[in-house]
C-alpha positions in Angstrom: -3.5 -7.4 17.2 -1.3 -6.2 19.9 0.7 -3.4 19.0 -0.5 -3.0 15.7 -1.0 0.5 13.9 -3.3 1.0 11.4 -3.9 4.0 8.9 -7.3 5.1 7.2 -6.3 7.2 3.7 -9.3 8.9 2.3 -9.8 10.4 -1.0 -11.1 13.2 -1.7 -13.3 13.9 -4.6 -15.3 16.4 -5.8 -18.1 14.5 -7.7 -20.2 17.9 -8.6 -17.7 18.8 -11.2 -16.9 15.0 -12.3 -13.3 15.3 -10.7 -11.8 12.5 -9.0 -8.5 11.8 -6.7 -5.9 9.7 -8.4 -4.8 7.3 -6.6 -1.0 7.8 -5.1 1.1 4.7 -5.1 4.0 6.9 -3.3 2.0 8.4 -1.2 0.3 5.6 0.6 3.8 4.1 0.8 4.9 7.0 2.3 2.8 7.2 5.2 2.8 3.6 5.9 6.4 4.4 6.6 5.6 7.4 8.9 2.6 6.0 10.5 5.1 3.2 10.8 1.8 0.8 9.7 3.1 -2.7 10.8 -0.4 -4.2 9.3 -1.8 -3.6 5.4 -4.4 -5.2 3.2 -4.8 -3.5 -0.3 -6.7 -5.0 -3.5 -4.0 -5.9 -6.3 -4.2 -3.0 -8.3 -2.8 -1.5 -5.0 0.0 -4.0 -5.2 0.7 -3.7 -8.8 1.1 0.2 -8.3 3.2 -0.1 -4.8 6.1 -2.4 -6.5 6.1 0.0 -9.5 8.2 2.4 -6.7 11.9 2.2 -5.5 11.0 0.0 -3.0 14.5 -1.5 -1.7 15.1 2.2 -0.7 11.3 2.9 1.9 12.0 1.9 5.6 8.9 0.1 6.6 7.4 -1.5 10.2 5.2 -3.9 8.3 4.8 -7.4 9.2 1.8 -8.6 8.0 0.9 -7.7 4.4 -2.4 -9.0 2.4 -4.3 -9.0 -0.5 -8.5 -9.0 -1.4 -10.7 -9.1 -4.1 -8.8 -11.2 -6.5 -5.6 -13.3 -6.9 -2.5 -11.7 -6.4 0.4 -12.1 -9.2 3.4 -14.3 -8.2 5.5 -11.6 -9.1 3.5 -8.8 -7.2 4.4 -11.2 -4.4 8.4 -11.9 -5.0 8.7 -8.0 -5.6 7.9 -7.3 -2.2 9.2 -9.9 -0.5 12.7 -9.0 -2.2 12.5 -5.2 -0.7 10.9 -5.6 2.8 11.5 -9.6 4.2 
């Protein structure tokens, strides 16, 4: 896509002493704002921890948003639409 950014998060782990990286709803949020992402596809549990935030108040550059795995919720769907178009 023309002009589109994309981001690649990585956790980190440390699987030797059976420690694994939470996931961080507000901070993948957070960089999609300053990577200024205009392009992001995350499974629903993804979704269902993103709307969980203060949305109406993150400045985004998305424009295309999408879903895998599984169906998304209606309200998953509404919740986002409502905060960034």
């Amino acid at each position: 896509m023309r002009g589109a950014r994309s981001l690649r998060l990585e956790c980190r782990s440390n699987h030797r002493h059976g420690h694994h990286a939470r996931f961080d709803a507000a901070r993948l949020v957070r960089e999609l704002a300053r990577c200024e992402v205009t392009s992001f596809c995350a499974p629903p549990t993804v979704w269902r921890s993103i709307i969980q935030l203060p949305l109406d108040e993150i400045e985004v550059s998305l424009r295309e948003l999408a879903s895998a795995g599984e169906p998304l919720n209606p309200e998953v769907i509404a919740r986002v639409q409502q905060a960034w178009g």
